[in-house]
C-alpha positions, 0 to 999 in steps of 0.5 A, spaced: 767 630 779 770 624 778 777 624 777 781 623 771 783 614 770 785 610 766 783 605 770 776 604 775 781 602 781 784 608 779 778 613 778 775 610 785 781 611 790 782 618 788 775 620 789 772 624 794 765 626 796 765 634 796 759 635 799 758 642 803 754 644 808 750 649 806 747 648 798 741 649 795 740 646 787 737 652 785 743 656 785 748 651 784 744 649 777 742 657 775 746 661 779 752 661 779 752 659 771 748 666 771 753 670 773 760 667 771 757 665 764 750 669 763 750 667 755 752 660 755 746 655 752 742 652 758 737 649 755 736 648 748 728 647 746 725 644 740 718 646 739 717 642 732 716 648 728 722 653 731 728 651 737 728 656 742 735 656 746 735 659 753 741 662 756 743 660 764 741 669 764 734 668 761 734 661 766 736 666 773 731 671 770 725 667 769 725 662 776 727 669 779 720 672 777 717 666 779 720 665 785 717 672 787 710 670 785 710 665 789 712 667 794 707 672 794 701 667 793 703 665 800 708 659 798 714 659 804 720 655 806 717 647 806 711 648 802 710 643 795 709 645 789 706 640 784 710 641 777 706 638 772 709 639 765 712 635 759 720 636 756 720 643 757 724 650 759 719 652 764 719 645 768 726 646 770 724 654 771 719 652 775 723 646 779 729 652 780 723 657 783 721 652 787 728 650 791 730 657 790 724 658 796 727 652 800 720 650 798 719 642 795 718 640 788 714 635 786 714 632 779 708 629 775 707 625 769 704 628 763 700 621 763 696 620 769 690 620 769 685 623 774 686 619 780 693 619 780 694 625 781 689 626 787 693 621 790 700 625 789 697 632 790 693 630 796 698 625 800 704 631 799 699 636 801 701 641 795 699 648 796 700 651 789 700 646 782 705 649 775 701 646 769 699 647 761 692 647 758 692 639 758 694 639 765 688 644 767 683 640 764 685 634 768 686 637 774 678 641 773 675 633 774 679 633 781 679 641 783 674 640 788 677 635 792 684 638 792 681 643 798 689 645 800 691 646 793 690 653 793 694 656 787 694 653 779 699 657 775 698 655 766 704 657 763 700 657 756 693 661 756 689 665 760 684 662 765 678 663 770 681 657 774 689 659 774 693 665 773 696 665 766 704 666 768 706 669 761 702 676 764 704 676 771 711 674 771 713 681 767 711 685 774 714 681 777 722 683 780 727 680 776 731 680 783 731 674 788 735 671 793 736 664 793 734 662 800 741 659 803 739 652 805 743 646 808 745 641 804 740 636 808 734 640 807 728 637 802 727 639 795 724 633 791 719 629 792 719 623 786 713 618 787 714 611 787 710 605 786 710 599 791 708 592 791 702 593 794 697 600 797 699 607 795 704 609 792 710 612 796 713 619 796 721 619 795 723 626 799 730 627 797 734 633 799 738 639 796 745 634 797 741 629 792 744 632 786 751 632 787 749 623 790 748 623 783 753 626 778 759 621 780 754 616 776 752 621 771 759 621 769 761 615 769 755 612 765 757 618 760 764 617 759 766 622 764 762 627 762 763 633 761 768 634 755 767 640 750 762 639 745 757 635 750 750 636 749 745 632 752 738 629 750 733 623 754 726 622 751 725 620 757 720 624 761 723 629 766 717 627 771 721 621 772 727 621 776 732 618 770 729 624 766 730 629 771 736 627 775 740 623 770 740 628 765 736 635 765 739 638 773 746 634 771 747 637 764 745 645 767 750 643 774 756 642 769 753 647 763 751 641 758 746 644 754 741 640 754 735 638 749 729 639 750 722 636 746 714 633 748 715 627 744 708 625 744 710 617 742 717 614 741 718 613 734 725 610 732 726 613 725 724 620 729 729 619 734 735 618 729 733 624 725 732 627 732 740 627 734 742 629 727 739 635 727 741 637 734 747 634 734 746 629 740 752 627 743 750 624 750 743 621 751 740 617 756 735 611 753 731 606 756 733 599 753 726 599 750 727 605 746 733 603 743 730 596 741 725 601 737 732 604 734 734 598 732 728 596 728 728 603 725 735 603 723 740 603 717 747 603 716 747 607 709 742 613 712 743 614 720 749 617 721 751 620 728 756 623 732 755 621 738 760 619 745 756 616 750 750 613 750 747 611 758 740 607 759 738 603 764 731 599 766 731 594 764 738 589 762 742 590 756 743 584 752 748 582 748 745 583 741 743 590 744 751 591 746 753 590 739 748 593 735 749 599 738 757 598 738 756 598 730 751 604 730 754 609 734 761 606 735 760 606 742 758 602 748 753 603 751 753 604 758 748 601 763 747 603 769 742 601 775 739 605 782 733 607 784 728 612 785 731 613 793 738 611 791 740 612 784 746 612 779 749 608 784 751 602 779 754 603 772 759 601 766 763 606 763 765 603 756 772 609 756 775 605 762 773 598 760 768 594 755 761 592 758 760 585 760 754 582 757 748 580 762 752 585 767 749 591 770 756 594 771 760 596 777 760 600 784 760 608 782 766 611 785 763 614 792 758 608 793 759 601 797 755 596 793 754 589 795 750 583 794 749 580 802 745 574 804 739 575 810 744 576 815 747 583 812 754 579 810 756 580 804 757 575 798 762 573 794 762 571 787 756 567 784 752 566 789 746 569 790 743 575 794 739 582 795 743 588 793 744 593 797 748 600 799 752 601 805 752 607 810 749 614 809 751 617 801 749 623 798 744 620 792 740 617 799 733 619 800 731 622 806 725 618 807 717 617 804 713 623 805 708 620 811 710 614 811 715 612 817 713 605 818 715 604 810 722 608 811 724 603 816 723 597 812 727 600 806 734 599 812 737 593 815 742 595 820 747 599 816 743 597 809 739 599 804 734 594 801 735 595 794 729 589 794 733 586 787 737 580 787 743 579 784 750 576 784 757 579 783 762 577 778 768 575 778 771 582 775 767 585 781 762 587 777 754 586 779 750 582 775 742 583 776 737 577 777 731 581 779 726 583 783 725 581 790 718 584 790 712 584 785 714 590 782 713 590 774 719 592 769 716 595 763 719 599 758 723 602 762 718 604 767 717 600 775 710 599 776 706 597 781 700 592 782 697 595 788 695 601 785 693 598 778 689 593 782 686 598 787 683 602 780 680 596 777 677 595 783 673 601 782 670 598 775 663 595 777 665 589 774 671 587 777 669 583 784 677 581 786 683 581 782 690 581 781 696 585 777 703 582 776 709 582 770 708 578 763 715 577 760 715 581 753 720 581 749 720 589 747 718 591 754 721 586 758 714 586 761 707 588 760 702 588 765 697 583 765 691 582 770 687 577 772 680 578 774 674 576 778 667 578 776 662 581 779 655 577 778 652 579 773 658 581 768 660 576 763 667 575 760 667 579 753 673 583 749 668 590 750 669 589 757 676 587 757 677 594 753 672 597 758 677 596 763 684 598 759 681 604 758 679 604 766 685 605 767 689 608 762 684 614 764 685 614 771 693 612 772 696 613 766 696 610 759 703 606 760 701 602 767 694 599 764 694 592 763 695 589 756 692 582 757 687 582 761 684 574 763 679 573 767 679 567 772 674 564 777 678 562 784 685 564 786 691 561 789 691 563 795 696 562 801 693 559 808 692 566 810 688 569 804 694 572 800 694 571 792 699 567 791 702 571 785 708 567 783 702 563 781 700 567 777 706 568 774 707 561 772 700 562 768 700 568 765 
């Protein structure tokens, strides 16, 4: 935990890094919980018509059955497990189960479509999948293709295709020794997308949790502090909803609220925390431009004491909306899928900067360096990256060596974003070294998108890059060269949308879509894509 402080300076030369050699996350989040408090509230889920609280006894018991149950399906020590499933207890039960094996999770957005998750199932080599009803009918269109993908598991309706956990967990023991793993060993893997080509897998290992809690805190005001309850309408598929809420809130015994919010409504969200009595949440920047527009300073009241969000960079409109609204600063932090929570503000020891991101986290050395890996000093403009070995680090992208080497320069790892430190110390973020698109919170890249157009019979060449936006902070917006035959038409530009919202996922596809003749392109045949960008 981060010391106590009343400065950063402080907080920062009185912490350390505690990280043992044997941990495995299963028992630190369940386990242990289970056995000093077994009633304490570990997740609170709403299910619309009813709230079911789940205790960290009925968490150990649940992952234990399903641990045995794969392990008697053949799943061992190293093996992936596909966990497709929205905000739920049963995301974490099965998460736990699967670390509790030694075995790799893999996450996977509820919103991927066809082709997404062939790519993640097959690159990662899954073994067994943890689904809903939806998840099966999307998964029944691939099935065929996924020959070493032996075992789906539906935790809501009994199946030809899957085995219906609900009736095989009962005969399973309730008792399972969590496997005692190094702290290096892998337990996560987070697909990420890049500039170009496939998307990569980000392995992290058990030690990853505890890299991120020193950033947690912060963001949060110095969580926990009693009456703490967490809530994020991000989605657990993504490393900010599972790692930045959901796994930090069960470590500290934060109850942590759980809902399938199908679309964001901000009216919602204000009643949402007033009925639970949120008082930490992580929210994107997006979802909190939508809160504004919904709000109303006679009707939304709320007690809350820490607002963390990241994505995308806060304003200052944004900064003292939510000062007016909640009473509170709301801390913008910064990281990545392969190195996250490394850079935040934290309202308890100073108010933010407007524009800036925040400072180092206590346990990471962040700097901003120029080509030669020097650092820079204030107000001059580099990459941002992070020295040494810490615990938050990735391992490496999962069959991707080559990838992995190129993420480090020397003692750095290249974050690929520009910024500049300020006079305060603090970091002020520029962008995006490469072409990778920033939309409502999401990073999204164009070789993936651009790869699935490229599938639709119309499209001969064609290229994806960010537009600014004053919501999203940017759509996705393609350019599209036809094949002969096809004419430029709003059904064929709907016909390509929902190409790829049914493939991908609803939140990659492109919302403007223009079509173009000839590219500019370099002397080698590249699209010039900052071109593009000047256009679009």
């Amino acid at each position: 935990m981060l010391p106590p402080g009343s400065t950063l300076e402080e907080v920062r030369s009185l912490f350390r890094w505690e990280v043992p050699e044997r941990y495995n996350m299963a028992a630190d989040v369940c386990d242990r919980w289970a056995v000093s408090a077994p009633n304490r509230t570990a997740i609170i889920h709403d299910h619309g018509d009813r709230t079911e609280e789940v205790s960290f006894a009925e968490l150990r018991e649940r992952a234990n059955r399903l641990a045995n149950l794969l392990a008697e399906l053949g799943i061992e020590r190293g093996d992936r497990v596909g966990i497709l499933l929205p905000q739920n207890p049963w995301t974490a039960i099965a998460h736990i189960a699967a670390w509790k094996l030694a075995g790799i999770s893999i996450p996977l957005f509820t919103l991927f479509g066809e082709e997404a998750l062939e790519y993640r199932l097959k690159d990662s080599g899954a073994r067994a999948i943890i689904t809903n009803h939806e998840g099966l009918t999307k998964l029944a269109a691939i099935r065929g293709k996924l020959g070493g993908l032996r075992q789906y598991l539906c935790i809501d309706e009994a199946s030809e295709d899957a085995l219906d956990l609900l009736s095989e967990l009962p005969r399973c023991s309730e008792q399972f020794e969590t496997v005692n793993t190094n702290s290096n060993d892998p337990a996560l893997i987070i697909y990420t997308s890049g500039t170009t080509g496939s998307p990569k897998g980000t392995l992290h290992a058990h030690r990853s949790l505890l890299g991120h809690l020193p950033g947690v805190e912060m963001s949060h005001d110095f969580l926990p502090q009693d009456g703490d309850k967490l809530w994020t309408p991000a989605d657990w598929a993504w490393i900010g909803g599972l790692m930045d809420v959901l796994m930090p809130g069960l470590h500290h015994a934060v109850p942590v609220v759980s809902y399938r919010m199908p679309k964001f409504d901000g009216e919602f969200a204000f009643e949402f925390i007033s009925k639970h009595g949120i008082r930490n949440a992580f929210i994107p920047p997006t979802a909190l431009k939508m809160m504004r527009m919904a709000w109303s300073k006679d009707r939304h009241k709320t007690e809350m004491r820490s607002i963390a969000s990241a994505g995308e960079s806060l304003g200052t409109e944004l900064l003292e909306w939510g000062h007016e609204a909640f009473g509170l600063w709301i801390n913008e932090f910064y990281g990545q899928t392969e190195c996250n929570m490394i850079v935040s503000s934290c309202g308890a020891l100073a108010p933010p900067e407007p524009g800036v991101m925040g400072f180092a986290v206590p346990g990471h050395d962040v700097q901003v360096i120029n080509e030669y890996g020097t650092p820079l000093g204030p107000n001059q403009r580099g990459q941002i990256a992070v020295r040494g070995k810490t615990p938050v680090m990735f391992l490496e992208y999962w069959n991707k060596p080559e990838n992995t080497l190129e993420k480090y320069s020397g003692e750095w790892l290249l974050t690929g974003d520009t910024g500049m430190l300020v006079e305060s110390g603090a970091i002020r973020f520029v962008g995006r070294n490469d072409d990778v698109i920033t939309s409502a919170g999401y990073r999204i890249g164009p070789g993936e998108i651009e790869n699935c157009l490229l599938g639709h019979p119309a499209v001969a060449i064609c290229a994806v890059v960010g537009k600014p936006d004053p919501m999203r902070t940017e759509i996705v917006k393609a350019f599209v060269c036809l094949n002969t035959g096809y004419e430029e038409s709003e059904s064929l530009i709907n016909d390509l949308q929902e190409w790829v919202k049914l493939r991908l996922s609803p939140h990659e596809y492109p919302r403007e879509i223009a079509f173009i003749e000839e590219f500019p392109l370099t002397t080698t045949g590249k699209i010039i894509r900052r071109k593009l960008r000047e256009i679009a």
